[in-house]
C-alpha positions, 0 to 999 in steps of 0.5 A: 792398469793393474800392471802399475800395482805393486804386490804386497809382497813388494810393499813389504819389501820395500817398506822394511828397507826403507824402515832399516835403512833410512828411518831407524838410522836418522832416529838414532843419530837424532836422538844422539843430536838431540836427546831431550827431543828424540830419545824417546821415540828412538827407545820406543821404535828399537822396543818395537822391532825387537819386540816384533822380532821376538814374535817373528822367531816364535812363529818359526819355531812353532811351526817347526815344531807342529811339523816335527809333531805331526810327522811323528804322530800322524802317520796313517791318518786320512787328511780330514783327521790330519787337518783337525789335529793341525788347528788344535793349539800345539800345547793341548796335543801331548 
């Protein structure tokens, strides 16, 4: 039963594809069609994947940046040390 499963990875996948390829592409030829109705919603969708987009890339960033950090400074700790530097927010370690 379990081999039916599809992991969330897959979902994801998926979803997206659905999502960029059918969803955001019917919202802006409607609201093209009919602006008054769906304008709106298309406005707010494109928002929200921009939006998500934007914290997607901070996220990358920042963990390219604690790894550039804790290359540089965290030579010769043991591991113990090393996993208590990497839960405190990167802002506060300089």
């Amino acid at each position: 039963m379990k081999k039916d499963l599809a992991s969330p990875s897959k979902l994801k996948k998926e979803s997206i594809t659905e999502i960029n390829d059918n969803l955001v592409s019917y919202m802006n030829t409607m609201a093209k069609v009919d602006p008054t109705t769906y304008e709106a919603t298309a406005k707010t969708m494109a928002e929200l994947i921009d939006k998500n987009n934007e914290l997607v890339k901070r996220r990358k960033k920042q963990r390219w940046q604690t790894a550039n950090w804790f290359k540089a400074k965290a030579k010769g700790f043991t591991l113990c040390e090393a996993l208590c530097f990497l839960m405190i927010p990167l802002q506060a370690r300089d």
